[in-house]
C-alpha positions in Angstrom: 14.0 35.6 45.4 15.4 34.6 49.0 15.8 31.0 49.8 13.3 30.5 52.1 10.6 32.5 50.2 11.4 30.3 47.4 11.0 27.3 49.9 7.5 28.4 51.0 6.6 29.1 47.5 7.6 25.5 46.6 5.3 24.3 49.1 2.2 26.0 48.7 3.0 24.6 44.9 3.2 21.3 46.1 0.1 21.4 48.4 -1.9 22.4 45.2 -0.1 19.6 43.1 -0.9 16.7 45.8 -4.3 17.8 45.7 -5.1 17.3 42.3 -5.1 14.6 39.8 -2.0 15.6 37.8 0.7 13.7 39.7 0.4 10.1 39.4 -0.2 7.9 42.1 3.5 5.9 41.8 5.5 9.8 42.4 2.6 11.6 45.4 5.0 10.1 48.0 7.6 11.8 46.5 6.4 15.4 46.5 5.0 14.4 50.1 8.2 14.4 51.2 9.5 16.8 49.4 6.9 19.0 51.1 7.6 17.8 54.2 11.3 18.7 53.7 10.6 22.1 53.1 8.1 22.6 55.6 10.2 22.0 58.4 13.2 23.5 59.6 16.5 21.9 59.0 17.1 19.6 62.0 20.7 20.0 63.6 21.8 17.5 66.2 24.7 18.6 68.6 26.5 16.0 70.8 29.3 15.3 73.0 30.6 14.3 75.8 29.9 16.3 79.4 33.4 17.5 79.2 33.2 18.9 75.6 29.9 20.9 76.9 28.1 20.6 73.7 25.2 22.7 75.3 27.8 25.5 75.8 28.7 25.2 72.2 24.4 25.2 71.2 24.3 28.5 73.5 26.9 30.0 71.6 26.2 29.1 67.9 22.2 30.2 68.7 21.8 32.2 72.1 22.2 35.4 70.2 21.3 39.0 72.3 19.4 36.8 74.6 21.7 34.6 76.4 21.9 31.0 76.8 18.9 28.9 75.4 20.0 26.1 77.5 21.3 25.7 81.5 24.7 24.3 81.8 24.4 22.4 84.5 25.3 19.2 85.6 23.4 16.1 84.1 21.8 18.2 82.1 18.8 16.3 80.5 18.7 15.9 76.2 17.3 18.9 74.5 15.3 20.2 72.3 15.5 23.4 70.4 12.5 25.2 68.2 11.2 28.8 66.9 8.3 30.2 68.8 6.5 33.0 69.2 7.3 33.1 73.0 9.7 31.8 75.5 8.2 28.4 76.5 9.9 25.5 78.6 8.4 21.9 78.7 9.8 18.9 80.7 9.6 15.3 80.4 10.0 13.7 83.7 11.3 10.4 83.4 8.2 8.6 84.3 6.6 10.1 80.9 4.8 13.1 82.6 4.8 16.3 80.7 4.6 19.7 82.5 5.4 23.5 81.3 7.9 25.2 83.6 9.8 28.1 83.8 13.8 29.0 83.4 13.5 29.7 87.4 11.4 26.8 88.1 13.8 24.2 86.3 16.4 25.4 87.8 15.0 23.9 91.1 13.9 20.6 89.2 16.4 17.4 89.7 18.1 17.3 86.0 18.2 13.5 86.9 14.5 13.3 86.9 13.9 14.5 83.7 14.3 12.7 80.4 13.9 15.6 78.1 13.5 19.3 77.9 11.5 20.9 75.2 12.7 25.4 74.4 10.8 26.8 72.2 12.3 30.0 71.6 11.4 33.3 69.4 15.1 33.9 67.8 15.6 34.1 64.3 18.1 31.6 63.4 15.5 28.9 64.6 13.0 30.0 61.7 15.3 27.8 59.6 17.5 25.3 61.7 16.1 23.8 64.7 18.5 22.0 67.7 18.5 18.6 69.6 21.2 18.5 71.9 22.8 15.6 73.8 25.4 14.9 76.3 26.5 11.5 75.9 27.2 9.7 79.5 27.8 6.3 80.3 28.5 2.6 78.8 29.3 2.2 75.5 25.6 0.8 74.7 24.3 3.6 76.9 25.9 5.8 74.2 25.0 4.0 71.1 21.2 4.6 72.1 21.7 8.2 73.0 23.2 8.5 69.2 20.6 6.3 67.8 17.8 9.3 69.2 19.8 12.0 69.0 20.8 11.4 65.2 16.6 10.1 64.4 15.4 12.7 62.2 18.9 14.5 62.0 20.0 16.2 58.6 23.2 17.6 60.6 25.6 16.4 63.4 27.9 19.1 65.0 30.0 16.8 67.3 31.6 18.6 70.3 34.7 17.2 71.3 37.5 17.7 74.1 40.2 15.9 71.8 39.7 14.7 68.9 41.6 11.4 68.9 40.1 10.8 72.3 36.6 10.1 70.7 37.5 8.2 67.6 36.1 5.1 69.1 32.8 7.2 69.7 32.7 8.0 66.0 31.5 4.2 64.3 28.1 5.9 66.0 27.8 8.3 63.4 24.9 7.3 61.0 27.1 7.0 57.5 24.1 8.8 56.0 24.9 12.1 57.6 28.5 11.4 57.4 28.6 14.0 54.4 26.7 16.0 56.7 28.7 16.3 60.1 31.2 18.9 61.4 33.3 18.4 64.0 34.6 21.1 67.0 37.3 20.6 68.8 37.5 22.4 72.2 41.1 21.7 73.2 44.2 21.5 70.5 44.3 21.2 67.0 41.7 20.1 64.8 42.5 16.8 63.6 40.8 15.7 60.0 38.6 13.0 60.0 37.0 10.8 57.5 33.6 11.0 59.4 33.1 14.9 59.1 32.6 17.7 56.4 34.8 19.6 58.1 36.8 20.0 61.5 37.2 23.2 63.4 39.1 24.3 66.9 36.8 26.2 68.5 37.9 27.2 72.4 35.3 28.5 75.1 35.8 32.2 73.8 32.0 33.1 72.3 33.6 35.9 70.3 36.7 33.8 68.9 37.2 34.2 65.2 36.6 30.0 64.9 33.3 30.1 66.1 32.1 32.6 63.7 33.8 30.2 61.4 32.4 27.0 62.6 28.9 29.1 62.2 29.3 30.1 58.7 30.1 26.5 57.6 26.9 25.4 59.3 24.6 27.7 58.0 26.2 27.7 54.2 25.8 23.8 54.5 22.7 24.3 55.7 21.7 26.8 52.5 23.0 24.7 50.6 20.8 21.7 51.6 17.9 23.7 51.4 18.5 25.4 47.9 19.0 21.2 46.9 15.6 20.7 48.9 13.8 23.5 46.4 15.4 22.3 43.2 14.0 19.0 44.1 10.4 20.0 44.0 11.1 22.3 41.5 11.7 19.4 39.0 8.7 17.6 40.0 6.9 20.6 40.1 7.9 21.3 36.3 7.0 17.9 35.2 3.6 17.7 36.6 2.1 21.7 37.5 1.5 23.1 33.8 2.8 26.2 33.7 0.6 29.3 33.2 1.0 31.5 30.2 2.7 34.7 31.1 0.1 37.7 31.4 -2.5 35.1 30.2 -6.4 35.7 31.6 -8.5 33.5 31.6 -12.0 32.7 33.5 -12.0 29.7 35.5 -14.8 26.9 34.5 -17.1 26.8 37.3 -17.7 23.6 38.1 -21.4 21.3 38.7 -20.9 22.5 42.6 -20.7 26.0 41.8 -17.3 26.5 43.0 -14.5 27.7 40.7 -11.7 24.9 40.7 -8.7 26.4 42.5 -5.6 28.0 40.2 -2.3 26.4 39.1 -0.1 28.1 40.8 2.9 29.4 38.7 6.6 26.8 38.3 9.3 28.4 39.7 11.7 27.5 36.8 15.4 26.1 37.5 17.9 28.6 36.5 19.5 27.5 33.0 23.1 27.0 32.5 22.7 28.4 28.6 22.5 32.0 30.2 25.8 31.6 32.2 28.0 34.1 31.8 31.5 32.5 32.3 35.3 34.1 32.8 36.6 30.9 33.2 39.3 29.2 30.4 37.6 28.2 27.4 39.3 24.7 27.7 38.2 24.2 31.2 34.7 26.0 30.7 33.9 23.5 27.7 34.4 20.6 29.6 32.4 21.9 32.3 29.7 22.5 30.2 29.9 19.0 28.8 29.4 17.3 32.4 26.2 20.0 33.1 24.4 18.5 29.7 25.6 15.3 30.5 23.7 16.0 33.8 20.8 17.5 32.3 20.3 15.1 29.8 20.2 11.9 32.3 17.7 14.4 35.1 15.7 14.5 31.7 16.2 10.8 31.2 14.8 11.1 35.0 11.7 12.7 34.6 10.4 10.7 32.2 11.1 7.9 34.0 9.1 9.3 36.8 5.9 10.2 34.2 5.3 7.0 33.6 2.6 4.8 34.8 2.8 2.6 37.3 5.0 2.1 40.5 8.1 4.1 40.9 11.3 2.1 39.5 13.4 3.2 42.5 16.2 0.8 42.0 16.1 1.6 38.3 16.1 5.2 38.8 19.1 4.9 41.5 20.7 3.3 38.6 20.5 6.1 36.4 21.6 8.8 39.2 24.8 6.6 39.9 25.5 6.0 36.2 25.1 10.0 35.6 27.6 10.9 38.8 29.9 8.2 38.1 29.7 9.8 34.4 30.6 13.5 35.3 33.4 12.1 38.1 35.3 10.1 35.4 35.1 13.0 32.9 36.6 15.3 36.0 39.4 13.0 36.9 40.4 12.2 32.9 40.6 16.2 32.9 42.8 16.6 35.9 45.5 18.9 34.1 42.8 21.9 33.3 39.7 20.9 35.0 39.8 22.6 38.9 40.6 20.3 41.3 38.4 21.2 44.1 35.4 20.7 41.4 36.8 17.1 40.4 36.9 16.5 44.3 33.5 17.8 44.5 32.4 15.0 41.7 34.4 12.4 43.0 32.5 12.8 46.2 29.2 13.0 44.7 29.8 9.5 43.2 31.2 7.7 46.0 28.3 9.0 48.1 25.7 7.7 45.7 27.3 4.4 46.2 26.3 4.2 49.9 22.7 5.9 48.3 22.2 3.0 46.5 22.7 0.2 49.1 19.0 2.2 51.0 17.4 1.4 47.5 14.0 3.9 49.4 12.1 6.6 48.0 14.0 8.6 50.6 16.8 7.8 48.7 15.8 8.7 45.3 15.1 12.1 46.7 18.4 12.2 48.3 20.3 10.8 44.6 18.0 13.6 42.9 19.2 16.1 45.2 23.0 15.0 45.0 22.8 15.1 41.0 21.4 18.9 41.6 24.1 19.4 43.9 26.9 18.3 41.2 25.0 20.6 38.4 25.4 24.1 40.8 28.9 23.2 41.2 29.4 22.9 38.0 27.3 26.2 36.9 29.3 28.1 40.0 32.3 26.8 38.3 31.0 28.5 35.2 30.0 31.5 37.1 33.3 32.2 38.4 
């Protein structure tokens, strides 16, 4: 099943599980959001400075047979970036008046007048990622805002840049929750690794150059990757709490005192199970592999019935257990440095340190995020396996 059938799956699953009584109270804001994740497209934030064009860059990564989504002008306003059935433009003038206008019509429209600009656009790519774009101008505080509402609601940052080294005092901006989730293009020179990004990539002005098609591969497998994360997420919850129907099982729905037939459980997508793996890898190195997966397994376990019981949600506790489970599988991956592959014990060692900064939110946004990062250790582990 493709990713984002399983997504929509996951939350018309959800919707039927938030509207009965078989989640408790203490977890419903869980699978809210976990709904709400799903529902929506994943949100990618593009910045810059004027001379690193980061709306050149958006018109390349997305413009697709159509062109540029987006006028590179001068003082060109912040941007948004959305899937719709037709080609709609809407303006925010900076006095807070909204209008819809035309690609002709804006072009006559002072860019200086208007605060934002709203594109909804009917290209495919936006089905699953949608854009808010910003060219960062000014003071130092004037550009600590702009990144403060450019990053608000942001899974991903793509941050253009002329030079690298020539915005490393621009980069203490970057949210360190999305640090794991930030690239960085580099218009001019060599990409320079930094700390702050996922991943660094030289991509020059050429549309066609092999780097961009690089820079958008990396996007949109983060971007799958984050979204596969987002299903085994509400999977588990969805395991814990939707019973799941017998297979070819019939059965007559009680109609109920209001005449109306109670609505169906829908079927559990089931998480794939390591036991079935079939593996190439060395026996050595595949044993210990296994042993961090059921190590994993064991503690998400641990998890769930942690989550079943009564009572509020024991977030700090929980985030306890996610840490303990990550720092777990990292120390196993580092003591096994001689056979165990070492982007894998990177991988973990990642994982962990990340949870670290997880912990210090102590939300229920963060549980979700620890559950996913646990998930997000097991499939490397399983691909591992796979390979």
């Amino acid at each position: 099943m493709r990713t984002d059938a399983r997504a929509a799956r996951a939350v018309d699953q959800l919707a039927t599980l938030l509207r009965s009584d078989q989640i408790p109270q203490s977890v419903r804001s869980l699978g809210a959001q976990a709904q709400l994740r799903l529902a929506e497209p994943i949100h990618l934030c593009i910045v810059g400075r004027a001379e690193a064009n980061p709306v050149a860059l958006a018109n390349a990564l997305v413009g697709g047979a159509g062109g540029r989504v987006l006028p590179e002008i001068a003082g060109m306003p912040p941007a948004t970036v959305a899937y719709g059935p037709s080609d709609t433009w809407h303006v925010v003038l900076s006095d807070g008046e909204t209008q819809e206008t035309h690609q002709d019509e804006f072009a006559t429209l002072n860019p200086y007048g208007i605060a934002l600009l709203r594109r909804w656009v009917p290209l495919p790519v936006l089905e699953n990622v949608s854009l808010r774009v910003v060219t960062l101008e000014g003071a130092p505080k004037e550009i600590a805002a702009a990144m403060r509402w450019a990053t608000r609601e942001a899974d991903m940052v793509l941050w253009c840049a002329e030079d690298a080294a020539a915005d490393s005092t621009l980069y203490t901006h970057l949210p360190e929750a999305l640090q794991d989730h930030a690239f960085l293009a580099v218009r001019s020179g060599a990409a320079i690794e930094r700390a702050e990004f996922v991943a660094c990539h030289a991509v020059p002005d050429g549309v066609q150059d092999v780097s961009l098609r690089d820079l958008r591969d990396a996007l949109l497998a983060h971007i799958s990757r984050g979204r596969r994360e987002d299903i085994d997420c509400a999977v588990m919850l969805l395991e814990q709490y939707l019973p799941r129907q017998g297979a070819g099982a019939r059965s007559t729905p009680e109609v109920g005192d209001d005449g109306v037939a109670p609505e169906p459980v829908a079927e559990v997508v089931p998480l794939p199970s390591p036991s079935g793996l079939d593996t190439t890898a060395d026996t050595a190195e595949a044993d210990r592999v296994r042993a961090i997966v059921g190590a994993l397994i064991e503690q998400g376990q641990g998890l769930e019935a942690a989550l079943g019981d009564a009572g509020p949600v024991p977030v700090d506790a929980l985030l306890d257990m996610c840490s303990d489970a990550l720092s777990a599988a990292a120390a196993t991956a580092a003591g096994q440095s001689g056979t165990l592959d070492p982007d894998l014990a990177e991988t973990l060692a990642e994982a962990a340190d990340l949870m670290l900064l997880i912990q210090l939110e102590g939300s229920a946004s963060a549980l979700v995020d620890s559950l996913a990062l646990m998930l997000q250790a097991r499939h490397a582990c399983e691909e591992r396996l796979c390979a």
